[in-house]
Every structure is written in C-alpha cells, then in structure tokens.
OpenMM code with the backbone's topology and positions (N, CA, C; nanometers):
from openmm import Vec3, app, unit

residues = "UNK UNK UNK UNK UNK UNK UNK UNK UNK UNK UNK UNK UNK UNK UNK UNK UNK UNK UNK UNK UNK UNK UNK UNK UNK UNK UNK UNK UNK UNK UNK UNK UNK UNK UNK UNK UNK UNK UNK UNK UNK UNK UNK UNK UNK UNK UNK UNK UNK UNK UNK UNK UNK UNK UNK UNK UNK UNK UNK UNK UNK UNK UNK UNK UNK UNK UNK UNK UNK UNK UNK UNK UNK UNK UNK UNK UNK UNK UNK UNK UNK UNK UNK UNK UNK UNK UNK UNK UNK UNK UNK UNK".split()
positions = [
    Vec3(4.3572, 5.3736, 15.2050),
    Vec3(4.3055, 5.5067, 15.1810),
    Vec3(4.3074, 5.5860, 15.3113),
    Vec3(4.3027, 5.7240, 15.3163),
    Vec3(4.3167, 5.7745, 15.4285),
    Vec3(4.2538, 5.9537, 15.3803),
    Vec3(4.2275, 6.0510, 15.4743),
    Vec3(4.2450, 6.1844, 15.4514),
    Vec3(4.3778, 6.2361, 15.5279),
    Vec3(4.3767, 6.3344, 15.4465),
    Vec3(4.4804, 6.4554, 15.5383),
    Vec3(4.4333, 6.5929, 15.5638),
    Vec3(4.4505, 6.6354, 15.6555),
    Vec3(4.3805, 6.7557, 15.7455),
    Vec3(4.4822, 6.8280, 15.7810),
    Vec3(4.4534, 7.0002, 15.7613),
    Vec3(4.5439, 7.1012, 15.8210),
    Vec3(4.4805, 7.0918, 15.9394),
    Vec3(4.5792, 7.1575, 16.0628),
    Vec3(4.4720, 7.2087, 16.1765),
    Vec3(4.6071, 7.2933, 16.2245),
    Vec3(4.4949, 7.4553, 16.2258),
    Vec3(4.5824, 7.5426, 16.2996),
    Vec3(4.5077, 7.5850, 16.3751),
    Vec3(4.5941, 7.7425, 16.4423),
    Vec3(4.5210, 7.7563, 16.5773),
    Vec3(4.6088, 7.8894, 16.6214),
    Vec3(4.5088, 7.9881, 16.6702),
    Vec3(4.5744, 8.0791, 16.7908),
    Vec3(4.5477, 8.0498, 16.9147),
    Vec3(4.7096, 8.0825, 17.0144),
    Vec3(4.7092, 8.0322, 17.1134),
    Vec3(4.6961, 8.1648, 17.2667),
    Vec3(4.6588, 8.1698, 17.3545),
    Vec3(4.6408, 8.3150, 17.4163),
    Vec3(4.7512, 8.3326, 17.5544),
    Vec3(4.7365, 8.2311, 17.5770),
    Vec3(4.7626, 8.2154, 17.7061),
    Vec3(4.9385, 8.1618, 17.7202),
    Vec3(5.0446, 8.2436, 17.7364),
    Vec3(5.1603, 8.2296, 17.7629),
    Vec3(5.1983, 8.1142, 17.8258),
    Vec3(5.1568, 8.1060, 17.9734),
    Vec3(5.2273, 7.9957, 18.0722),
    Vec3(5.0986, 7.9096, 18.0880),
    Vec3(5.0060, 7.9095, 17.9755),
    Vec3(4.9522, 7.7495, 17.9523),
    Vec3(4.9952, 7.6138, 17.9428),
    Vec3(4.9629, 7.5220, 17.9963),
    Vec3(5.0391, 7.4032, 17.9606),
    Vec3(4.9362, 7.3470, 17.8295),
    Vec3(5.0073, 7.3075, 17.7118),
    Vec3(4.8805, 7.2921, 17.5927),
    Vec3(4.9175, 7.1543, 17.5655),
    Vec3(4.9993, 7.0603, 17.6570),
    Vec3(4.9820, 6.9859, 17.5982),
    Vec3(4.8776, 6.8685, 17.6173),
    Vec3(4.7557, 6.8717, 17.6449),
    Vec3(4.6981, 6.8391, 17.6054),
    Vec3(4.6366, 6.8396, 17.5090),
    Vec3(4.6325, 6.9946, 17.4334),
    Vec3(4.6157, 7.0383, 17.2989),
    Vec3(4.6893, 6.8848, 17.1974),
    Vec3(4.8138, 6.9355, 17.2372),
    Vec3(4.9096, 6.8551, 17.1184),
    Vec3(4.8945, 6.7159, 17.1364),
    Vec3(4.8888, 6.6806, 17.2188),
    Vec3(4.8187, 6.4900, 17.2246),
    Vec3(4.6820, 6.5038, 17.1741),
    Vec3(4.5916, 6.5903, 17.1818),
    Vec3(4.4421, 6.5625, 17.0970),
    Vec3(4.4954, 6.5446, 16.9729),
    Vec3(4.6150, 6.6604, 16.8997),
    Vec3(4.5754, 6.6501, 16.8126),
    Vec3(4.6868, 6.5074, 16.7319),
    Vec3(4.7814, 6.5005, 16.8337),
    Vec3(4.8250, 6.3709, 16.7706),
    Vec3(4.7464, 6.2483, 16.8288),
    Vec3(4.6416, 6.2249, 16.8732),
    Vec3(4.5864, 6.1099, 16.8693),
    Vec3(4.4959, 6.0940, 16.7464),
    Vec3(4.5244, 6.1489, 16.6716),
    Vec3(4.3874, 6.1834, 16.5137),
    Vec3(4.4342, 6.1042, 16.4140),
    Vec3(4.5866, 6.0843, 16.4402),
    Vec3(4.6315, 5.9803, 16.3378),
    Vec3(4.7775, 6.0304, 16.2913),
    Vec3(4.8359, 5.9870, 16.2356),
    Vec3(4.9964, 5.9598, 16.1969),
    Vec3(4.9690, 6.1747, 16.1722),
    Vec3(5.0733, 6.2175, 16.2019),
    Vec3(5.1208, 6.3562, 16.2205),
    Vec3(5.2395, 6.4690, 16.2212),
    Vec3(5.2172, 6.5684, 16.1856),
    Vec3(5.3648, 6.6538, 16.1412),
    Vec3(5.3252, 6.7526, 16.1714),
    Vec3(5.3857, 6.8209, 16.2952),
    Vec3(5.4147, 6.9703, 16.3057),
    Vec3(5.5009, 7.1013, 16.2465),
    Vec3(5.4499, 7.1011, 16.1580),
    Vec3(5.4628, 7.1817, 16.0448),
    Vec3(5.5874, 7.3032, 16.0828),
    Vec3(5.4437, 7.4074, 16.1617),
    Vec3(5.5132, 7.5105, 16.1895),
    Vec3(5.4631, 7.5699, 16.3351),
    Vec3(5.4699, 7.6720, 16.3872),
    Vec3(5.4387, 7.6550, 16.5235),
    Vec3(5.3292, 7.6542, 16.5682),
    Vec3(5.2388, 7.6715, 16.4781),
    Vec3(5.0210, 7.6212, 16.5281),
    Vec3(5.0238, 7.5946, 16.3575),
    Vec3(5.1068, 7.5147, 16.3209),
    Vec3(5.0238, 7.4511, 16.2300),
    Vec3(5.0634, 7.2828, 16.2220),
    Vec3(4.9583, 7.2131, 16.2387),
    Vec3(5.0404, 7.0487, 16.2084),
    Vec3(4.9261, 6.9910, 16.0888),
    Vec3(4.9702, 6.8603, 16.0408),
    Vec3(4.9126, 6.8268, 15.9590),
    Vec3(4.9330, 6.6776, 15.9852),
    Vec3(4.7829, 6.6023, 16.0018),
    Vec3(4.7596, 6.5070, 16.0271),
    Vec3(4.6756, 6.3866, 15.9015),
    Vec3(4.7213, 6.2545, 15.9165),
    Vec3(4.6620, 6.1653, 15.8437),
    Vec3(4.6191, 6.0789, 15.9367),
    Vec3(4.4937, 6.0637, 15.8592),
    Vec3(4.3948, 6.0199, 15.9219),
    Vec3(4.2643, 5.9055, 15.8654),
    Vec3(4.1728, 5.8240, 15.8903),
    Vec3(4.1166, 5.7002, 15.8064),
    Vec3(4.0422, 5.7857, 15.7163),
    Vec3(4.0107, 5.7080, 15.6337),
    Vec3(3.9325, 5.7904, 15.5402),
    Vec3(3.7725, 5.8295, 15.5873),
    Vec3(3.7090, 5.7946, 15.6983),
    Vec3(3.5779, 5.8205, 15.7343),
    Vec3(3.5942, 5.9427, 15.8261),
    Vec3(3.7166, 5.9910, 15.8497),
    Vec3(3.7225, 6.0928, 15.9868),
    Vec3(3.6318, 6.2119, 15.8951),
    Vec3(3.6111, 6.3250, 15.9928),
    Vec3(3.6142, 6.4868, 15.8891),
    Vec3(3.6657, 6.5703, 15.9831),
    Vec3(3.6276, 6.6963, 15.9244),
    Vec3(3.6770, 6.8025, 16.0362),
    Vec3(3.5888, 6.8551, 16.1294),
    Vec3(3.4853, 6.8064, 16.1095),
    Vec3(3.3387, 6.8131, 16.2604),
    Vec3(3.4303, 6.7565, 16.3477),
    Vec3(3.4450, 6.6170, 16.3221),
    Vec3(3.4671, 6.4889, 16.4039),
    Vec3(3.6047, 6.5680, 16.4987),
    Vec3(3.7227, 6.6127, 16.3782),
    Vec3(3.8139, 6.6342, 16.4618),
    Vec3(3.7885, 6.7525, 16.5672),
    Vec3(3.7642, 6.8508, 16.5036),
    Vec3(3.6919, 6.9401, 16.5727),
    Vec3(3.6367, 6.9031, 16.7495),
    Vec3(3.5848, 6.8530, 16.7466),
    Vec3(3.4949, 6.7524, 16.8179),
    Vec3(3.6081, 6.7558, 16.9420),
    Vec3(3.6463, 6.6446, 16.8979),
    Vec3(3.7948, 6.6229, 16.9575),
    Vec3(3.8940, 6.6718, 17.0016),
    Vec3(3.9068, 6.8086, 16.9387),
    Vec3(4.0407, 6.8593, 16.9857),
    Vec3(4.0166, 6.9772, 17.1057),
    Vec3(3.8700, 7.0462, 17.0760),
    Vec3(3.8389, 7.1718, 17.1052),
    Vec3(3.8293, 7.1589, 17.2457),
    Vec3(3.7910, 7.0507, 17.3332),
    Vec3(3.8018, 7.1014, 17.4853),
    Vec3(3.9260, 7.1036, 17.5469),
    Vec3(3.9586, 7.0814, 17.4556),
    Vec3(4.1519, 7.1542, 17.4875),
    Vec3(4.1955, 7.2444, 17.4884),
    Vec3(4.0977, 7.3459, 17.4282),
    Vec3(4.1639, 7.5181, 17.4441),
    Vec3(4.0140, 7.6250, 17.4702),
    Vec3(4.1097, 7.7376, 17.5680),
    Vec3(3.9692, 7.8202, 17.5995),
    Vec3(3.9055, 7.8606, 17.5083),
    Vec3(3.7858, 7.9371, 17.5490),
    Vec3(3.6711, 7.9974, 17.4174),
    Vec3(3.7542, 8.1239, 17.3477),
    Vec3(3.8646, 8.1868, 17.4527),
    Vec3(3.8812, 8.2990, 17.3444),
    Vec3(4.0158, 8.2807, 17.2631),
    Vec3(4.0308, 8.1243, 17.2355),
    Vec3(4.1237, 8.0731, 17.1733),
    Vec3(4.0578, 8.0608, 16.9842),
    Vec3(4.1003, 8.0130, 16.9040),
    Vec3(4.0906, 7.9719, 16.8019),
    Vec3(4.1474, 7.8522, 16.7179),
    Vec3(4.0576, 7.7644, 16.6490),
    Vec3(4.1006, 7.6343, 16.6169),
    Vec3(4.0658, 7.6397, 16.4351),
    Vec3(4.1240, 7.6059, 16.3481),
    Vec3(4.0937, 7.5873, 16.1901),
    Vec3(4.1300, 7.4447, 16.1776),
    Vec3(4.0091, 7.3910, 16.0991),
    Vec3(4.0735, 7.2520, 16.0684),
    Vec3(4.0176, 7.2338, 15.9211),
    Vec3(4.0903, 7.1748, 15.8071),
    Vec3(4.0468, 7.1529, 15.6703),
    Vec3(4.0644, 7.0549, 15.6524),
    Vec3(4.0352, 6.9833, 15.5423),
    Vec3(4.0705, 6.8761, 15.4944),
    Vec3(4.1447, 6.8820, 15.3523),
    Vec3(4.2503, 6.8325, 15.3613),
    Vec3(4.3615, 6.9179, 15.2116),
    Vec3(4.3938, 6.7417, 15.1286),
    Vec3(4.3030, 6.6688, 15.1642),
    Vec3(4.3202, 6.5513, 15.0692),
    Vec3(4.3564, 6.5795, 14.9650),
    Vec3(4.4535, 6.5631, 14.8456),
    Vec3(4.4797, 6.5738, 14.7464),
    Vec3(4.4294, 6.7389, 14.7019),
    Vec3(4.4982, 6.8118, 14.7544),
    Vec3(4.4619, 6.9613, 14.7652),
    Vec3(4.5963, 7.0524, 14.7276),
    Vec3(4.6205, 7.1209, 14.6067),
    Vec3(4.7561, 7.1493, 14.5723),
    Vec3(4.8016, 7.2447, 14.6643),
    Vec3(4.9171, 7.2570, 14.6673),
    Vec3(5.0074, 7.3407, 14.8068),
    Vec3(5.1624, 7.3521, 14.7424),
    Vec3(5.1577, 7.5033, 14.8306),
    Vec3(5.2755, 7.5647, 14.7803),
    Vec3(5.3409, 7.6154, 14.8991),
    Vec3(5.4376, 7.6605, 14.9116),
    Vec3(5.4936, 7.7722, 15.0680),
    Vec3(5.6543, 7.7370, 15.1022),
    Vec3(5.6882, 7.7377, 15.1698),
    Vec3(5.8557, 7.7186, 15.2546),
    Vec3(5.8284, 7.7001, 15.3806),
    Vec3(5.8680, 7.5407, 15.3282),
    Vec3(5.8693, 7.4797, 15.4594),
    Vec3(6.0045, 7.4162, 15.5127),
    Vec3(6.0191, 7.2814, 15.5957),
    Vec3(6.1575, 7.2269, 15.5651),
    Vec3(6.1279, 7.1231, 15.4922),
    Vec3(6.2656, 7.0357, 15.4093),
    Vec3(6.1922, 6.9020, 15.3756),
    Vec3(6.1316, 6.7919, 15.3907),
    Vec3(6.1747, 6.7908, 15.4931),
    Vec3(6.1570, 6.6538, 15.5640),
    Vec3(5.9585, 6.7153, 15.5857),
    Vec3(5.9313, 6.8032, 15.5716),
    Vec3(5.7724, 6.8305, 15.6192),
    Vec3(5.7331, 6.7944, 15.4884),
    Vec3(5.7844, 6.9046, 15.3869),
    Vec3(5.7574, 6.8618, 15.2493),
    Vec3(5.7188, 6.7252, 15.1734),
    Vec3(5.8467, 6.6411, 15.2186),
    Vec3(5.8734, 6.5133, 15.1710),
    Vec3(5.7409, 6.4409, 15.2622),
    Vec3(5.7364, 6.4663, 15.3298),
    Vec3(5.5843, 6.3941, 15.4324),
    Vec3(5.4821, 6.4589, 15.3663),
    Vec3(5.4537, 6.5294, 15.3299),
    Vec3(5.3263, 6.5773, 15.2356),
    Vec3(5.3270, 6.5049, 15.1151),
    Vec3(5.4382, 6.4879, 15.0129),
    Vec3(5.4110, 6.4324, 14.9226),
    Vec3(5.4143, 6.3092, 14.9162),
    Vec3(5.4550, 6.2299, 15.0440),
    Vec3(5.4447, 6.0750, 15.0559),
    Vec3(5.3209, 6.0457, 15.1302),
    Vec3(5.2279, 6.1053, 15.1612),
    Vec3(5.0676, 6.1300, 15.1957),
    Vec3(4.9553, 6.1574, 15.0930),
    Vec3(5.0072, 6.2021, 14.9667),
    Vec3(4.8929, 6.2669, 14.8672),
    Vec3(4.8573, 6.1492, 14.8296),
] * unit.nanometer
topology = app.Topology()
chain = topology.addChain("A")
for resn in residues:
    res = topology.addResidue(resn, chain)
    for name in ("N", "CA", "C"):
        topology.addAtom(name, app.Element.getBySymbol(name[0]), res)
C-alpha cells in the first residue's frame, strides 16, 4: 500500500540553485516530474502532506510558494506525456 501526492510550487528567484528543493522532494519516495513545478510522488501509506510539507519547505524562501495534496486514488484528467501518464496509472 502506499499514497500519492501532488506537490507544486512557485519559484522566485532566477539564479537560485533549487536543488536542494528537488532532492527534498525526491527523497519522499519513488517520483515523477511531471511538469516544470509540478512532480508527483509515491510514498508509504502513513506519510501526509503536513509531514511532507515539513520536509520540503526549508528549501525555499518565505516569498516562495509550496502546494502539496494527496491524490490517492483521486480521478485526473489533463495533457501530459505518456510515460507520466502511464506512471500515474501504474500507481492508482
């Protein structure tokens, strides 16, 4: 069993280095970068989005912005590529 979590984000700062951003958020569990602030992560089934939250946020300044949901078995629609697609539906 596991959850799956959106997590997006506005980013401010041009010649930031974020990747520390992007290792928080791939240390959360198996992961797909969607689109360019959006990835989507799987994760144990006890995590939430406090927890990740938690976790990811001293990675970006205050006048940044972070969204994180939890889309466990959560219907979804949009244009993406497949290979993202095909990873969503081999996660539900």
């Amino acid at each position: 069993m596991y959850k799956l979590f959106l997590i997006s984000y506005d980013l401010r700062h041009i010649n930031k280095d974020y990747s520390k951003l992007y290792d928080a958020i791939k240390n959360e569990g198996e992961w797909r970068h969607a689109l360019e602030s959006t990835w989507f992560i799987k994760t144990n089934p006890n995590n939430c989005a406090a927890l990740i939250y938690k976790n990811i946020k001293p990675t970006i300044s205050e006048d940044e912005s972070l969204f994180i949901v939890d889309i466990t078995g959560c219907q979804n629609a949009g244009w993406m590529g497949k290979n993202t697609w095909k990873w969503l539906k081999d996660n539900k």
